[in-house]
Rosetta silent file (secondary structure, phi, psi, omega in degrees, C-alpha in Angstrom):
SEQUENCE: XXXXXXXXXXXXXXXXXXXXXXXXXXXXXXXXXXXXXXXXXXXXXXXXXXXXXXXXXXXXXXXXXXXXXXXXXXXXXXXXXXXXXXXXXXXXXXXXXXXXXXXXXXXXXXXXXXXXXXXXXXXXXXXXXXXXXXXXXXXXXXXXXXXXXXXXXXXXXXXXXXXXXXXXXXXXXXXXXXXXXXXXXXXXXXXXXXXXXXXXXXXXXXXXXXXXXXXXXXXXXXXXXXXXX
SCORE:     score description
SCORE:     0.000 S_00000001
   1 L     0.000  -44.782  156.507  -46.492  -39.396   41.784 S_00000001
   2 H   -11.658  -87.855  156.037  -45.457  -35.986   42.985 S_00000001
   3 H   -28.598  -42.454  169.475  -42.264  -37.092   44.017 S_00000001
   4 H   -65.226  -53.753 -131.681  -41.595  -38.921   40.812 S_00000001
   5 H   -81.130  -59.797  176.524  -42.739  -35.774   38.705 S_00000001
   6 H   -56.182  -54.382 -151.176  -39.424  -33.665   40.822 S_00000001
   7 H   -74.721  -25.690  176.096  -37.061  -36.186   40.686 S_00000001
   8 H   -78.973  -10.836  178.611  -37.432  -36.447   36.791 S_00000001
   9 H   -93.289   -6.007  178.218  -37.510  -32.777   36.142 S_00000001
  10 H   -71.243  -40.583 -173.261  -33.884  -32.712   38.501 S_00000001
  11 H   -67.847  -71.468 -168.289  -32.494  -35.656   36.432 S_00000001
  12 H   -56.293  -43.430 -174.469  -33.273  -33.758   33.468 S_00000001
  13 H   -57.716  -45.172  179.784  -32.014  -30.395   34.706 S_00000001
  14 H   -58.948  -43.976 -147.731  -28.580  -32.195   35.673 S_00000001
  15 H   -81.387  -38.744 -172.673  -28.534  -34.003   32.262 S_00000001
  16 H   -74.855  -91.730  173.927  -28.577  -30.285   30.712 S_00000001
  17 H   -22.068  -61.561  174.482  -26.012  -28.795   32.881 S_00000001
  18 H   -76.041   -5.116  172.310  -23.355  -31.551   32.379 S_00000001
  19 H   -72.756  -13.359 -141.950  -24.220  -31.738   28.415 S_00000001
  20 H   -95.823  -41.390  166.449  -23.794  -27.826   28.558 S_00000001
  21 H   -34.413  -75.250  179.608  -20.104  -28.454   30.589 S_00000001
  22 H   -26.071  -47.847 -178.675  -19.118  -31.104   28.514 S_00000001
  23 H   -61.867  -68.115  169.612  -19.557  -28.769   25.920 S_00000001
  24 H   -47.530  -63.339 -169.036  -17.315  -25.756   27.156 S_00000001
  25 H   -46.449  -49.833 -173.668  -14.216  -28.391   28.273 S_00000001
  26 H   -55.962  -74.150 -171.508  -14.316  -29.840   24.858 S_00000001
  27 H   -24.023  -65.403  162.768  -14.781  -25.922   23.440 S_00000001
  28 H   -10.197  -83.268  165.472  -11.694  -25.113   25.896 S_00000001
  29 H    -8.679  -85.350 -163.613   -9.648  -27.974   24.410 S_00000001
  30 H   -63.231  -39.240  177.200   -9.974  -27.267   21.027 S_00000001
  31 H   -67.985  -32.605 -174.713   -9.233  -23.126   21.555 S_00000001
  32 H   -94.918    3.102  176.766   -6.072  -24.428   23.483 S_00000001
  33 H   -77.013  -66.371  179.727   -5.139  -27.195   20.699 S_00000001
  34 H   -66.135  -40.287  173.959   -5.245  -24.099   18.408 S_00000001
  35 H   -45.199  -82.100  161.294   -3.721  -21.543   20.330 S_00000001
  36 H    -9.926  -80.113 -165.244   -0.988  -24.408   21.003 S_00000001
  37 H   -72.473  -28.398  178.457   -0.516  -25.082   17.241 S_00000001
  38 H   -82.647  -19.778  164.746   -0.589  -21.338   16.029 S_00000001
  39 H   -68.721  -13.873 -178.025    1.864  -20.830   18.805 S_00000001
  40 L   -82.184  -14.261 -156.712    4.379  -23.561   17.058 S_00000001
  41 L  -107.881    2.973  165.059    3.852  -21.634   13.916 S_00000001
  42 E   -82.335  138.306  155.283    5.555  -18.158   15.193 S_00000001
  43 E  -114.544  168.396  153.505    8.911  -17.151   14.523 S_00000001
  44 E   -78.722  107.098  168.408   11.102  -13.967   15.128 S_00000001
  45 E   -76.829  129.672 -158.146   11.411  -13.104   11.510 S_00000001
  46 E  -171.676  130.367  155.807   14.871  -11.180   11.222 S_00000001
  47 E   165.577 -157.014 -146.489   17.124   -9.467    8.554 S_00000001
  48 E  -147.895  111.783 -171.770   18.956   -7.004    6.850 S_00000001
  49 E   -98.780  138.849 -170.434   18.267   -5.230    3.095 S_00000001
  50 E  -147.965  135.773 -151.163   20.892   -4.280    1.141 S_00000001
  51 L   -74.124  125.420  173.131   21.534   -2.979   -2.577 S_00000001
  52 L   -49.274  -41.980 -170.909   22.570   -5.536   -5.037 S_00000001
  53 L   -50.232  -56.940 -171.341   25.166   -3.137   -6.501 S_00000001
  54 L  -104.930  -45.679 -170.117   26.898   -1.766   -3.831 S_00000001
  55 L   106.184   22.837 -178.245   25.904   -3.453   -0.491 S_00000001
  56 L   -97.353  149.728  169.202   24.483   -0.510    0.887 S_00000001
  57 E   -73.559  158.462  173.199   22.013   -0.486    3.533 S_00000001
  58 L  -121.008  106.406 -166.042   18.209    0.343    2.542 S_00000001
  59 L   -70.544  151.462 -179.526   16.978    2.352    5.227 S_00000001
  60 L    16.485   46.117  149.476   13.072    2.747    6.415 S_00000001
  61 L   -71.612  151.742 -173.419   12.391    0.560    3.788 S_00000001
  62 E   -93.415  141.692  145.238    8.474   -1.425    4.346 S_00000001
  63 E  -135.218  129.829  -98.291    8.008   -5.083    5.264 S_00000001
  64 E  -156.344   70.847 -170.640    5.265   -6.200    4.863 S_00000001
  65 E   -88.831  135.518  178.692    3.557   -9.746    5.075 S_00000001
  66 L   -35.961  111.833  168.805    1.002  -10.140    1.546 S_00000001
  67 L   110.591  -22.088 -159.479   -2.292  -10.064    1.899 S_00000001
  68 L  -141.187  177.047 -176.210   -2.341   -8.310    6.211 S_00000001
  69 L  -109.913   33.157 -152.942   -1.657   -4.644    7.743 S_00000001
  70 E  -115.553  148.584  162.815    0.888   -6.896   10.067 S_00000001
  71 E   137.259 -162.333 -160.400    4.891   -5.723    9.329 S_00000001
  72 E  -151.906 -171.660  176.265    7.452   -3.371   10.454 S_00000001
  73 E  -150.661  147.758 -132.242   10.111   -1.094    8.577 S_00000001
  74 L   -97.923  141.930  163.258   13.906   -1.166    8.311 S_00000001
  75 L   -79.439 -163.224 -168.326   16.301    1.131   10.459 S_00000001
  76 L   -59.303  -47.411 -151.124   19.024    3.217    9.738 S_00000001
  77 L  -115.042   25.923  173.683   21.210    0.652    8.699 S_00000001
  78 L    67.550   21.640  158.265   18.396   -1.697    6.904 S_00000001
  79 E   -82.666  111.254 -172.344   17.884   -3.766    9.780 S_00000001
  80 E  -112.928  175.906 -160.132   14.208   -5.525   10.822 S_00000001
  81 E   159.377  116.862  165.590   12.680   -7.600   13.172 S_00000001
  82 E   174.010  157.939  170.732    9.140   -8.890   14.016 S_00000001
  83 E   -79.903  131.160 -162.475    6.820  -11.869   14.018 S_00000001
  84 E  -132.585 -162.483 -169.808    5.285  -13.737   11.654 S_00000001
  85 E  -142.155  158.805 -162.483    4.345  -17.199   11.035 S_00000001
  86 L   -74.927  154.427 -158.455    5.775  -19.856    8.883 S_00000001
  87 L    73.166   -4.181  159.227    5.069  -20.258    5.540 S_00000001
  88 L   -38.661  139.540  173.319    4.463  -16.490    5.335 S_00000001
  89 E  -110.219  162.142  177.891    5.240  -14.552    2.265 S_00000001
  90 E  -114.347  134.756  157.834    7.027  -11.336    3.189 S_00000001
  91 E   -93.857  143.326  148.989    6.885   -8.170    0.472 S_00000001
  92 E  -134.617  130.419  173.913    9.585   -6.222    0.973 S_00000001
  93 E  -141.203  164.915 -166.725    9.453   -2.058   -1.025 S_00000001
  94 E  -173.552  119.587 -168.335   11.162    0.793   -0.953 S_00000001
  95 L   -55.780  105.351 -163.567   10.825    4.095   -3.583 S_00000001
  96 L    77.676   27.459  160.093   13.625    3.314   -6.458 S_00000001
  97 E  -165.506  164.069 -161.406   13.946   -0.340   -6.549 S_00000001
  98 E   -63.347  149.750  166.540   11.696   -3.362   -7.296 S_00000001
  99 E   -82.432  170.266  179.677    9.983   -4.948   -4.893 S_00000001
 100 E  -128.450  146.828  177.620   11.025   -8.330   -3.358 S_00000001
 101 E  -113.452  122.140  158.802    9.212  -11.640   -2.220 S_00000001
 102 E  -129.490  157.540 -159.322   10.518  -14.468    0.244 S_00000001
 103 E  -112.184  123.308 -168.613    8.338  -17.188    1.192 S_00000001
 104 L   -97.135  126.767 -145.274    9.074  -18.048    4.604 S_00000001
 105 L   -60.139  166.163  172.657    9.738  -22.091    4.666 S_00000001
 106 L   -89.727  -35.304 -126.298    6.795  -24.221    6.460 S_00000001
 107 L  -103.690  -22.304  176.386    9.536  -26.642    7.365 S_00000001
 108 L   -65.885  155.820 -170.820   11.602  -24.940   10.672 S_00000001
 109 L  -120.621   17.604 -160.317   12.166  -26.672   13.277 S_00000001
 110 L  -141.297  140.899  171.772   13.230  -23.549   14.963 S_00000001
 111 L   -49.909  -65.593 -174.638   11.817  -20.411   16.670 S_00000001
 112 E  -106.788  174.479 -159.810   13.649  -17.273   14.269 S_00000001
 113 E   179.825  125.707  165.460   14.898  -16.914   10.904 S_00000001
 114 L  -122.922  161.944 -165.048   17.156  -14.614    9.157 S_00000001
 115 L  -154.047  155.005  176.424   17.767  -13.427    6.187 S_00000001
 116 E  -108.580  112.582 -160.006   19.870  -11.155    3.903 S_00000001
 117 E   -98.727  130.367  164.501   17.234   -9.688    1.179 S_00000001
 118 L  -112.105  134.542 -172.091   19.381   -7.978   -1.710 S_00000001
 119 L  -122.256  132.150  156.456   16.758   -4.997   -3.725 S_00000001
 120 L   -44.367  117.295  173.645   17.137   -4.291   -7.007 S_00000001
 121 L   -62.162   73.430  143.104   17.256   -0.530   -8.677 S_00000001
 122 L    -7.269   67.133  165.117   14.067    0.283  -10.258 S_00000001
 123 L   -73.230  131.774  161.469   15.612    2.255  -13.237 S_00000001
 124 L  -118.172  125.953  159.476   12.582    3.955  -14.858 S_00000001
 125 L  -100.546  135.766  168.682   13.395    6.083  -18.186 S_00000001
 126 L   -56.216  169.582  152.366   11.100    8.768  -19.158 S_00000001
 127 L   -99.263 -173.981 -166.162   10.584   10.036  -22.591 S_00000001
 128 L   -86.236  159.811  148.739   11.466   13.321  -23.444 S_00000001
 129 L  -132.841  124.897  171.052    9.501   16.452  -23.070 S_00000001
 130 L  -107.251  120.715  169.261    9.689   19.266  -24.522 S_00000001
 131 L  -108.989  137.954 -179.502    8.136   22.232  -23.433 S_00000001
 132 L  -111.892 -175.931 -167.049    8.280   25.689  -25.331 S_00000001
 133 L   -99.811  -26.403 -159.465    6.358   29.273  -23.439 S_00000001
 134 L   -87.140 -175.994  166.485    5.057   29.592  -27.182 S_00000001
 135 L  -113.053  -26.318  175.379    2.054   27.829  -28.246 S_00000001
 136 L  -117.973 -177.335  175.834    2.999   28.123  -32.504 S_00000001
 137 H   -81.390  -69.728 -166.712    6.128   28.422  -34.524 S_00000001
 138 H   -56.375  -37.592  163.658    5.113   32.193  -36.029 S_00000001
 139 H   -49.603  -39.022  171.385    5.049   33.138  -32.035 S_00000001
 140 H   -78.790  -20.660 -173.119    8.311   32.082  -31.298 S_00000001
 141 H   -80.298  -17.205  157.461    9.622   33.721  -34.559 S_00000001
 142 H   -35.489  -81.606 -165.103    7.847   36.860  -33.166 S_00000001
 143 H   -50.007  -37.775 -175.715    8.909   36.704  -29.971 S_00000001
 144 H   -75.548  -54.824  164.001   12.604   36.191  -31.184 S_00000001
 145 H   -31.311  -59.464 -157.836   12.119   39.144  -33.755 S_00000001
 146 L   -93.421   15.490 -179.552   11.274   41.177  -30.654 S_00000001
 147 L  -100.742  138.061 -153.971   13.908   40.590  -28.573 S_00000001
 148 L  -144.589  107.746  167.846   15.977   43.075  -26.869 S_00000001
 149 L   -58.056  128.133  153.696   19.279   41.650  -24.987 S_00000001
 150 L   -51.891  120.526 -177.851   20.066   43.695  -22.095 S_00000001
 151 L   -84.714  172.627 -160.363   23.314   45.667  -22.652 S_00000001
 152 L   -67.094 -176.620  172.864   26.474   44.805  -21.250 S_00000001
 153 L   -86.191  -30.478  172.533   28.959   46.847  -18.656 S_00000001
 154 L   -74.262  -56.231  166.527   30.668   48.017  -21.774 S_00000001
 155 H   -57.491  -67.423 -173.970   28.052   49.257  -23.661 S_00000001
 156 H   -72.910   26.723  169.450   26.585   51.235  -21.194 S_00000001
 157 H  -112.300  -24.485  147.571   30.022   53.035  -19.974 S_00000001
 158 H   -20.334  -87.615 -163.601   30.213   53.503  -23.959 S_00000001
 159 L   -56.744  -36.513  177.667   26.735   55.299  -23.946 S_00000001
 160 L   -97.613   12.244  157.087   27.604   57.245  -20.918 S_00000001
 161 L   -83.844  -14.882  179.275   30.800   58.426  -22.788 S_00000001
 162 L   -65.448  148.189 -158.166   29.380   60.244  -25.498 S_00000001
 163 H   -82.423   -9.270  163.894   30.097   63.610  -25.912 S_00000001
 164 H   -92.387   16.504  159.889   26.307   64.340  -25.626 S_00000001
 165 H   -95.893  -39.259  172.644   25.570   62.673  -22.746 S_00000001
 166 H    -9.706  -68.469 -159.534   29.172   64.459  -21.648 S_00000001
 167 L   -85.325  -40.190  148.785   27.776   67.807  -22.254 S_00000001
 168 H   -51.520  -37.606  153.858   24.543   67.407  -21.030 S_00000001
 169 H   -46.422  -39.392  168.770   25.562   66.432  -17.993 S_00000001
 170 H   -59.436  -45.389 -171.432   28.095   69.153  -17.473 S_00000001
 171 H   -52.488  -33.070  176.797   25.010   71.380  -17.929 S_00000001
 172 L   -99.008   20.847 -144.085   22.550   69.938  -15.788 S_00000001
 173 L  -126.102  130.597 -165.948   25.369   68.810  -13.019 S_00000001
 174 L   -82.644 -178.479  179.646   25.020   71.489   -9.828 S_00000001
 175 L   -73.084  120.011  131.551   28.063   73.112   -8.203 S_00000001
 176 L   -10.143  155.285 -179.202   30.119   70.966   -6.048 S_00000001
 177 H   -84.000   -4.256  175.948   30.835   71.850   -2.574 S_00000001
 178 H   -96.121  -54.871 -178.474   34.640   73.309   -2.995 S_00000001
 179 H   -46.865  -21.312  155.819   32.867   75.506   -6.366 S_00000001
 180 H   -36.659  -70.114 -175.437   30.303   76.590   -3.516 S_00000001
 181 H   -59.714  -57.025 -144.353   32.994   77.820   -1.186 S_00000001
 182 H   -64.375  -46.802 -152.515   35.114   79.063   -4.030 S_00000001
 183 H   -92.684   -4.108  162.515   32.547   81.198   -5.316 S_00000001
 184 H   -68.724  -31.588  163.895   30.957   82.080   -1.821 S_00000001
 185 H   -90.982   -7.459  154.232   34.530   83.615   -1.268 S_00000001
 186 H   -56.834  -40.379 -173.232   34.660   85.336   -4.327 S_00000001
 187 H   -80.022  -21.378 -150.382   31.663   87.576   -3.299 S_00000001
 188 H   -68.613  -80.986  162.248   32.658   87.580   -0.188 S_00000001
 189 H   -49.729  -55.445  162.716   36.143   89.333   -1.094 S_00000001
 190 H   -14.545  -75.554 -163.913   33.911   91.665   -3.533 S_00000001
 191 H   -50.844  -29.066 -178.412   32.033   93.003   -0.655 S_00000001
 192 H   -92.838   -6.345 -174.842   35.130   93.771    1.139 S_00000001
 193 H   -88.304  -26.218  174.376   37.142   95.261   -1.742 S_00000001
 194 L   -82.294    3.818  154.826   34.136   97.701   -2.591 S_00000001
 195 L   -37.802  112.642 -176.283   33.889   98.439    1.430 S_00000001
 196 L   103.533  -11.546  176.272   32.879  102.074    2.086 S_00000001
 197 L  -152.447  178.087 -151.633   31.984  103.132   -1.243 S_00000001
 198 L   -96.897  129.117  172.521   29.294  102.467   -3.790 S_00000001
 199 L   -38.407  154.217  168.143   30.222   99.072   -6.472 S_00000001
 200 L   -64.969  167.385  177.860   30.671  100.040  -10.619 S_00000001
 201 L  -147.382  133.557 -148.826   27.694   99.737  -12.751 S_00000001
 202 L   -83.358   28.943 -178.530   28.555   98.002  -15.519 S_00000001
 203 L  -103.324  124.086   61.597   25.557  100.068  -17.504 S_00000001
 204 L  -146.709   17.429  159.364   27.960  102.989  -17.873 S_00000001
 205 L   -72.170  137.944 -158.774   30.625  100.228  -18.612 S_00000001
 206 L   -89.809  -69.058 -132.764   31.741  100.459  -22.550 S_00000001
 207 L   -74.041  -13.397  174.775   33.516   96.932  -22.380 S_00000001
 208 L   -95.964    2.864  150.321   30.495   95.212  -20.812 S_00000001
 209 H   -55.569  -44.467 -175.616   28.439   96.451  -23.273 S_00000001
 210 H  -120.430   42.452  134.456   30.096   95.014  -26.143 S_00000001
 211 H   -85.847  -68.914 -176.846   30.649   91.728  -24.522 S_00000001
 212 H   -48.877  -39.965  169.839   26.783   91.707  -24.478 S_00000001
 213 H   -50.088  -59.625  176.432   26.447   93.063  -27.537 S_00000001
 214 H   -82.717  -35.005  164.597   28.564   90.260  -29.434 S_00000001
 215 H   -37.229  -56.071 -169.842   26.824   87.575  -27.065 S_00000001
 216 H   -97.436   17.333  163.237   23.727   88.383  -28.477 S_00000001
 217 H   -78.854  -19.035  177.246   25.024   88.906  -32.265 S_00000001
 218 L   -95.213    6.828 -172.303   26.240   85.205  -31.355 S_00000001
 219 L    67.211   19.613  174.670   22.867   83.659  -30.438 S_00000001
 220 L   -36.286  -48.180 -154.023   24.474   83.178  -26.540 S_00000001
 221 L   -72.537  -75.953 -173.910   20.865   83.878  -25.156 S_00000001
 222 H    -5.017  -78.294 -161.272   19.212   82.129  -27.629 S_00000001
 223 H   -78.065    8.271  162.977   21.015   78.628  -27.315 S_00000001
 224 H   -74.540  -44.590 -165.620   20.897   78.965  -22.902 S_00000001
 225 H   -50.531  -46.835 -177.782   16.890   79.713  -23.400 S_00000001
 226 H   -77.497  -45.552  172.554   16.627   76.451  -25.694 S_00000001
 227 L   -68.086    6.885 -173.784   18.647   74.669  -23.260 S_00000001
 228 L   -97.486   -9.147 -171.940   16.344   75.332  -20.324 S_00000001
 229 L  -115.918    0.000    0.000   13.447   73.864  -21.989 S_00000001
């Protein structure tokens, strides 16, 4: 009875082991069945986007298959390439023109596919806007009131021609550097023509008294005094 009791729990242990085998080849199978059939269903997906209008390429434009993260983007010269699987739909966008859809046939009999996609311009018009800096009507008619145009090259050589900007200027305008010398060599020559004896004094002069005299019967002082302030 022993002996009976082992050989039936071995038969059973065995029975387990090749149900659990059985199990895995068939699992195998069926992963390589699929593998096998999802491998029939890739192509190299291939082409080239180009502007209906002109026939220009559309550069680092996205493609995109609908529905996945899976796709690539266009080169320089609107040229793509990558793998997808048939019956795929491919989006293809790009920033100023519509997007585009191709359905990629279920029906090849062939590894790749190409394609020439032509994208559309995506005119969008705006509406107007207008913006003014004022927030009312009475502001801008202010603001307009209160406006003071910058003068011209003309005007202001105009303005600095007058003779009382002239005359102020001579008045307020310092000696030059030859009237410097000139008049540093006038004293200059003084000192040497009075060398050796003592200068006139014009206080016991007649005629520079009555230069001073009619200077100040003429206001002279007066109108230098006013011009100093």
């Amino acid at each position: 009875m022993r002996y009976r009791g082992i050989g039936m729990n071995l038969l059973r242990t065995l029975s387990i082991l090749l149900f659990a085998v059985g199990i895995l080849i068939t699992d195998s199978f069926n992963n390589r069945a699929a593998a096998q059939s999802k491998n029939d269903s890739l192509i190299q997906f291939s082409g080239v986007l180009l502007t209906r209008d002109s026939l220009d390429a559309v550069p680092f434009a996205t493609v995109m298959i609908k529905g996945s993260n899976r796709g690539t983007i266009s080169d320089y010269y609107g040229y793509f390439s990558f793998v997808a699987e048939k019956g795929d739909t491919i989006e293809f966008a790009y920033v100023g023109f519509k997007e585009a859809y191709f359905v990629i046939p279920d029906s090849l009999d062939r590894k790749n596919y190409s394609l020439i996609q032509m994208m559309d311009v995506d005119t969008v018009i705006l509406q107007e806007a207008v913006i003014y800096p004022w927030p009312t009507k009475e502001q801008f008619r202010q603001a307009f009131l209160d406006l003071r145009l910058p003068e011209d090259d003309k005007q202001i050589a105009m303005r600095n021609l007058e003779r009382a900007e002239l005359k102020e200027r001579m008045e307020n305008m310092e000696a030059s550097g030859s009237e410097s010398f000139k008049i540093a060599n006038q004293m200059r020559a003084n000192q040497l023509y009075y060398a050796g004896q003592l200068p006139p004094n014009n206080l016991l002069n007649p005629i520079a008294w009555a230069k001073f005299i009619k200077a100040w019967k003429d206001g002279t002082f007066k109108k230098k005094k006013k011009g100093r302030y």
